[in-house]
N, C-alpha and C positions, 0 to 999 in steps of 0.2 A: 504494500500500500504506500508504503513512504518511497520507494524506488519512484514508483507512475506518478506519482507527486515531482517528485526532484525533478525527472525526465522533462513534466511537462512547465514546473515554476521555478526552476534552479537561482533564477537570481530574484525569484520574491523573498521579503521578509517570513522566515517560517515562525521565529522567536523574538520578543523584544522583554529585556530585562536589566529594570533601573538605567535605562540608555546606551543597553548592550545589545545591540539587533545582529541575529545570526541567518542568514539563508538557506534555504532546503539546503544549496548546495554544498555549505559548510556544514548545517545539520549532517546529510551525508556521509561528508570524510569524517567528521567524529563520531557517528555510530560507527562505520565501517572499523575504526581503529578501536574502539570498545570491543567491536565482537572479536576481533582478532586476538585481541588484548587476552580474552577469557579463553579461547579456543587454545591460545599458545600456554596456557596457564593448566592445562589438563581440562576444561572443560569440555564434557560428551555432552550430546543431544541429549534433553529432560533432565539434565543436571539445574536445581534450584539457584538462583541467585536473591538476594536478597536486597530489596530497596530502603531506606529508613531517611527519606530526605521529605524537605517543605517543598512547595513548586520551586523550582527554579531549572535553568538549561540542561544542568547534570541527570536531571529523573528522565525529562525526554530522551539524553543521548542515552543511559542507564536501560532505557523500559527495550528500546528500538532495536542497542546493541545486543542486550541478551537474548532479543525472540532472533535475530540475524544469527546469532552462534548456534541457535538452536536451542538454547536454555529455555527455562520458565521461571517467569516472574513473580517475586512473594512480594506482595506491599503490604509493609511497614508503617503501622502508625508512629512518627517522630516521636508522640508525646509517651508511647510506653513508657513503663515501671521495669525495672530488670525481669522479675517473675515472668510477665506477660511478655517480654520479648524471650525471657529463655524457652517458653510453649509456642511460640511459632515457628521458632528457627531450629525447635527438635522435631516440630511436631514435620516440617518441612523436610528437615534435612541438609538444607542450607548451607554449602561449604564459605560461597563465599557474600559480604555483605557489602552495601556502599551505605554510607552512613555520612549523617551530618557531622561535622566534628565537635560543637560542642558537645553531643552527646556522645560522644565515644564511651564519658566514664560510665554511663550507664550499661552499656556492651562490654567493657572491660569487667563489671563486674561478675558477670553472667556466664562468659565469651571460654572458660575452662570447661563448664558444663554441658558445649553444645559444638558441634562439628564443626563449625567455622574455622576456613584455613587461610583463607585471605579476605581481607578488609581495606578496603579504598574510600577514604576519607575526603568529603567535600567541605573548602572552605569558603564561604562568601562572605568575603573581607576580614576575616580573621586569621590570621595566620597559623599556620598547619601544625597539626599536636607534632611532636617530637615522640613515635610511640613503633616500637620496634617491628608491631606485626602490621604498620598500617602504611597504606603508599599514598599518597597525593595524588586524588583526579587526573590535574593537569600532567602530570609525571609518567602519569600509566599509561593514557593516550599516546604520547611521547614516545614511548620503547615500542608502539606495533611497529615489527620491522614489515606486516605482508598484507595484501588484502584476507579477510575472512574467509575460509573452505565455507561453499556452499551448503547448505542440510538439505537434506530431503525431509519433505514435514508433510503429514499425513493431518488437514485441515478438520476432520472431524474425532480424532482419535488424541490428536495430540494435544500437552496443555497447555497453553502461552501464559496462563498468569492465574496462581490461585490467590484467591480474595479472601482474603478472612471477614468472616462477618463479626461482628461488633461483639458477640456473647453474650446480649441480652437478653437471651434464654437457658444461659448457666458457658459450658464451654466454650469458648471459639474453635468456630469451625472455615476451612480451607476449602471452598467452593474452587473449582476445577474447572475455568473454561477454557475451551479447546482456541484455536484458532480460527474456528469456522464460526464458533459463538461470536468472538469481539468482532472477526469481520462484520458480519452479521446485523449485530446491531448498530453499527458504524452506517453501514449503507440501507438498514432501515432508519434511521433516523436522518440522513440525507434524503431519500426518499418523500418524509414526510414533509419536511419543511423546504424543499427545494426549489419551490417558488418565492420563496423569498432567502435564497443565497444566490448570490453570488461569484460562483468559481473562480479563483485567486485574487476575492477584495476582500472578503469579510477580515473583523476583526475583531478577535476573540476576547475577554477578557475574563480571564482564570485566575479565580480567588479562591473557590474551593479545591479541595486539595485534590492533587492529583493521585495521590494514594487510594482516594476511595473513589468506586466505582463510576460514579456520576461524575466527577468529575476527570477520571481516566477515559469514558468515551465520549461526553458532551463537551468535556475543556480540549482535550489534547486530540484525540482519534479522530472528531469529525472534525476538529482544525486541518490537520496533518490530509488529511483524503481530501478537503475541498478547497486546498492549498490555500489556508488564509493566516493570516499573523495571529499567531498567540499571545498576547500580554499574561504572564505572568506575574503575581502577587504571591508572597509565603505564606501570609495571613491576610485576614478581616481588621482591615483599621480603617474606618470611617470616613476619616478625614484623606488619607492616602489613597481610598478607593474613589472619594467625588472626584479629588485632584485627578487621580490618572482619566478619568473618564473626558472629564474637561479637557483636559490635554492632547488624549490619542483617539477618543472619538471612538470607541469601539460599538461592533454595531449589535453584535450577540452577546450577552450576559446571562450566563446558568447561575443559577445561585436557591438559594434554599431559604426559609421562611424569615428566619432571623435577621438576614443580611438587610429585605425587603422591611421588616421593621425599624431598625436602624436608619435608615435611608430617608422611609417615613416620616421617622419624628426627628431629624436634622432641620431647624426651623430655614434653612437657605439654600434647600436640596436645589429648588428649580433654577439657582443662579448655575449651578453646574455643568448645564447641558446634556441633559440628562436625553434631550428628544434622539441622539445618534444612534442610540440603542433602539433596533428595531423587535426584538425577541431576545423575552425574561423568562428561561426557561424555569420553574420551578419545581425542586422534588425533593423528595430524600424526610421531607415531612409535610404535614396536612397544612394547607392554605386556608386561614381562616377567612369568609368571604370578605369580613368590615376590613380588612389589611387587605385585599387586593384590590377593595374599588380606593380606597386612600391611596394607593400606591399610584394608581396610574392616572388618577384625577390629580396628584401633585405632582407627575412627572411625563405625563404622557404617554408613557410606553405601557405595553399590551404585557399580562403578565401569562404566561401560558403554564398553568399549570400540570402534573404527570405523575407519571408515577413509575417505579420500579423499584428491583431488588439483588442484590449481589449474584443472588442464584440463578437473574436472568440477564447479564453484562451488560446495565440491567434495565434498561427500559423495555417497557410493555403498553404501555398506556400514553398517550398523552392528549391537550383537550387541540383543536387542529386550529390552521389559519384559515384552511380553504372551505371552511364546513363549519357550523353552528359551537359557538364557545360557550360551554355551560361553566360560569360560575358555581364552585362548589365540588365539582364531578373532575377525576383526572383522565376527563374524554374516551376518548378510543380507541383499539388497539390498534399496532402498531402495524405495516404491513409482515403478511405473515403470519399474523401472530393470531394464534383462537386462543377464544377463553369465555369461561364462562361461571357462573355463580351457582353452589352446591350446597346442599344441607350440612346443616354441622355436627348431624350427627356422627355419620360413615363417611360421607362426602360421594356419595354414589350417585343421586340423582340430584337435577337441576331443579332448583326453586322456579317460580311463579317471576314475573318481572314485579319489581317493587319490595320484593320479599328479601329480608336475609340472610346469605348463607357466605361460604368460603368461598374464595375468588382463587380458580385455581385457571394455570395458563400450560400452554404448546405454542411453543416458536423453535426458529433455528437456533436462538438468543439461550436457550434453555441449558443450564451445565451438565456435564456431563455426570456430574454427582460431587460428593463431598471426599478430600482427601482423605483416604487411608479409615472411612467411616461409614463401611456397608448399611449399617443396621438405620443410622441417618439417613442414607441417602433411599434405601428402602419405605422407610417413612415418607419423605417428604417427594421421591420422583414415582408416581405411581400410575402405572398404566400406560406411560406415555407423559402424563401430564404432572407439572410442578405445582405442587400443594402451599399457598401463600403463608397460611394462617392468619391475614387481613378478612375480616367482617366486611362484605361489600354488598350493595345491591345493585340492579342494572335497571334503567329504564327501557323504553320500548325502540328508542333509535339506538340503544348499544352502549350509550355513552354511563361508565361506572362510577360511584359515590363509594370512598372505602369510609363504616363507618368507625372501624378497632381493628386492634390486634383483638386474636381470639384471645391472650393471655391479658388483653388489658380491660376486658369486659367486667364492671363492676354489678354483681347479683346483690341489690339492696331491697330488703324484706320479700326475695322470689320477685323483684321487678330486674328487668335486665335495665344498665345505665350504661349510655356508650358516652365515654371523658370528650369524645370529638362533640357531642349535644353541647354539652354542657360551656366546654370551652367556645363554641361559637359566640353563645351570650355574651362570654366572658368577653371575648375583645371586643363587644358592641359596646360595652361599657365606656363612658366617653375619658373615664380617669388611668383605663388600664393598657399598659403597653404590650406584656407576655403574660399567658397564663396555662395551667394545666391542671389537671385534675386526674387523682388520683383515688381508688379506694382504699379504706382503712378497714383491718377487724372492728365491729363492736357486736356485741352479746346478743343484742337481742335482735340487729337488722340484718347480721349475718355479714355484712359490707356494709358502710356508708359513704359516702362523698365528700371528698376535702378538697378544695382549691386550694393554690398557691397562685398568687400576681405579683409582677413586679409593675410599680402606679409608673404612670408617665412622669417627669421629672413637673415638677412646682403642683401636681396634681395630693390631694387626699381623701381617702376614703376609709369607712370602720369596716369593721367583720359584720356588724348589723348592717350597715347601709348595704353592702353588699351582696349579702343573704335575702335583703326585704326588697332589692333590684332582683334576683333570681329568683323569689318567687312570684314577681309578675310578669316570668317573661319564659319559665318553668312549669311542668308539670312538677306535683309537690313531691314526689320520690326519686325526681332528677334533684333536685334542692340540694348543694352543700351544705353540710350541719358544721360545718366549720370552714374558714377563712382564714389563710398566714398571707402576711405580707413579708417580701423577701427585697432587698436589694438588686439582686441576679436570680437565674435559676442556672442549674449545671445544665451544659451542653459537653456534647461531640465535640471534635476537631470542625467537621465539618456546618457546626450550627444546630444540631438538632438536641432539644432539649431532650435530659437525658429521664425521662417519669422512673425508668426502674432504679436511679438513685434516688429521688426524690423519696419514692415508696421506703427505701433501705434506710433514710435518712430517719422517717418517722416513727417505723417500727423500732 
């Protein structure tokens, strides 16, 4: 994919970083010297590489070089604890890693207990650890004395990058897609939106991480295929992301709920120029409807929101340009892609339209199963079809409403309570910025409902005013029996608050 790219845009912008712009065709020569780099180092075809970096130039040469050698890719969340990075890079296998250098010492403390036999340290502007098992980026490219030995790659068999998912259903697990999976979804999401790209203009602007899924094939993949410049950002900083926007005019922006809040309540969002962005892709969590009409009545742009998951590389869903946008719903499936909504109890037959059940899918997009994790992936690929455990309904033109995780459904006095209800109210509330909803043990409801908000800044609100707002705008056994106000709430890397701490916090 990135060859027929180079071939046809060799001297377009592929990368632009902090005022370092690289060209497919330099992209190119430093993937080619990456894969050489690993191949001359003993790396065979399916041998794991490990990623542990923020966006920046090194992860694109890093992700591109390793599928070229024939390796497969593990990403690395940066912000790991040693524990959790010693369980992915045993659970992988992982000889060798590319890692941020500040954090090395969090690898070093780990880095005896786990196969790793070479480590290549990325510094951006800090100058290079002095650390005996570890080589400098720039250094390692340096010594490819040859072009890379071709692999032969077997597109539906083979794995170009396992994903870890997040673990917020107990272990992390190593989703396994092939190379036919990311094509796949690469060129159905081209597909979709391709009346409104542009072949070697768009400009991307990537502020979610490239580690995690959505934004490995919304930031980087369909950059890299529809030859358009990437802007790269490490993190979410406010003020750093209006500037660059103001500045480079980018025209696509993927980003996820939180970013879009943020943005929102910047009182001088629309000095920024905000109209350049044509398509705000939205995913990775639920779009509360009051945050998407504020978003785009104070900045103009259209916010489209979607949906996927690691297990499908991973979009499935999304709401269209060319066809009716339902606020609320994460649209339609993708081309290719069936799917449809099942009871929760076996998951065998299809619910009524309007009704209830598990949102389970069939694409090309769909993994090949979970690493080294039968009994998983037994569970979750069944029949052909990927078992979400997202609560969805469908209406009559196709377009899906997810309303929970199955594990996030609160049972209060035998009423079923879905936190996405409730939280909708929540952000109508004129004082609140983020909210979520959580259920609690109590004795006699069996479950109850607790909010957490964090208010909008010069804004105040009680737990009664609260409560006495939710129940005129509630059915009374949706009603929180209780209200915390918080500062912040825990999020993801990538923005997504985190409810199964919030839960962990209270209990």
């Amino acid at each position: 994919m990135l060859a027929r790219t180079i071939s046809t845009y060799k001297k377009h912008k592929a990368i632009y970083f902090y005022g370092r712009e690289i060209t497919y065709q330099e992209l190119g020569v430093q993937t080619g010297a990456f894969a050489s780099r690993l191949q001359e180092n003993g790396l065979v075809k399916g041998d794991r590489v490990a990623i542990m970096l923020p966006n920046c130039p090194q992860y694109v040469i890093s992700y591109y070089g390793t599928l070229q050698a024939g390796g497969t890719v593990t990403q690395v969340n940066p912000m790991l604890v040693g524990q959790e990075l010693q369980h992915i890079l045993n659970d992988s296998g992982a000889e060798t890693i590319v890692i941020y250098k500040p954090i090395l010492p969090v690898l070093n403390q780990i880095i005896d207990q786990t196969s790793v036999k070479q480590v290549i340290q990325v510094s951006l502007g800090e100058q290079a650890a002095e650390d005996d098992l570890a080589v400098e980026f720039t250094e390692y490219l340096k010594q490819a004395s040859k072009p890379p030995t071709p692999v032969d790659i077997n597109p539906s068999e083979d794995v170009a990058v396992l994903q870890y998912t997040g673990g917020t259903t107990g272990r992390s697990k190593g989703a396994m897609l092939t190379h036919r999976n990311i094509v796949s979804n690469t060129l159905q999401a081209y597909e979709f939106f391709k009346d409104e790209i542009t072949l070697g203009e768009e400009r991307y602007l990537t502020v979610i991480p490239l580690f995690h899924v959505f934004g490995m094939t919304s930031g980087m993949n369909l950059s890299i295929f529809t030859g358009s410049m990437n802007i790269l950002l490490p993190k979410f900083e406010l003020e750093e992301v209006l500037q660059t926007i103001k500045d480079l005019q980018p025209t696509t922006f993927p980003g996820v709920p939180t970013m879009y809040v943020a943005i929102t309540s910047h009182p001088k969002a629309e000095e920024y120029g905000l109209g350049s962005i044509r398509i705000c892709n939205s995913g990775s969590a639920p779009m509360p409807g009051e945050l998407l009409r504020s978003f785009e009545k104070k900045t103009g742009a259209l916010i489209l929101e979607g949906y996927g998951l690691s297990e499908a590389s991973p979009i499935t869903h999304c709401n269209p340009m060319f066809a009716e946008r339902k606020p609320g719903s994460i649209g339609i499936g993708f081309p290719s892609t069936e799917y449809k909504v099942v009871d929760l109890s076996d998951g065998s037959k299809e619910v009524p339209y309007g009704e209830n059940g598990e949102l389970i899918i069939k694409g090309p997009q769909v993994m090949k199963g979970y690493w080294n994790m039968p009994d998983e992936t037994a569970n979750t690929l069944r029949d052909g079809w990927l078992y979400t455990g997202d609560i969805a309904r469908m209406d009559e033109d196709g377009y899906v409403y997810i309303v929970d995780r199955k594990k996030d459904l609160i049972i209060a006095s035998g009423y079923n309570v879905y936190p996405r209800d409730v939280e909708e109210v929540l952000y109508e509330h004129p004082a609140v910025q983020e909210a979520v909803v959580v259920g609690i043990p109590d004795a006699y409801r069996g479950e109850t409902v607790k909010a957490v908000a964090v208010l909008k800044e010069g804004r105040q609100c009680t737990e009664e005013d609260m409560i006495a707002y939710c129940r005129e705008n509630l059915a009374a056994y949706k009603v929180p029996r209780m209200v915390e106000f918080r500062d912040e709430l825990p999020k993801t890397n990538v923005g997504k608050i985190l409810r199964r701490k919030i839960r962990e916090e209270i209990a």
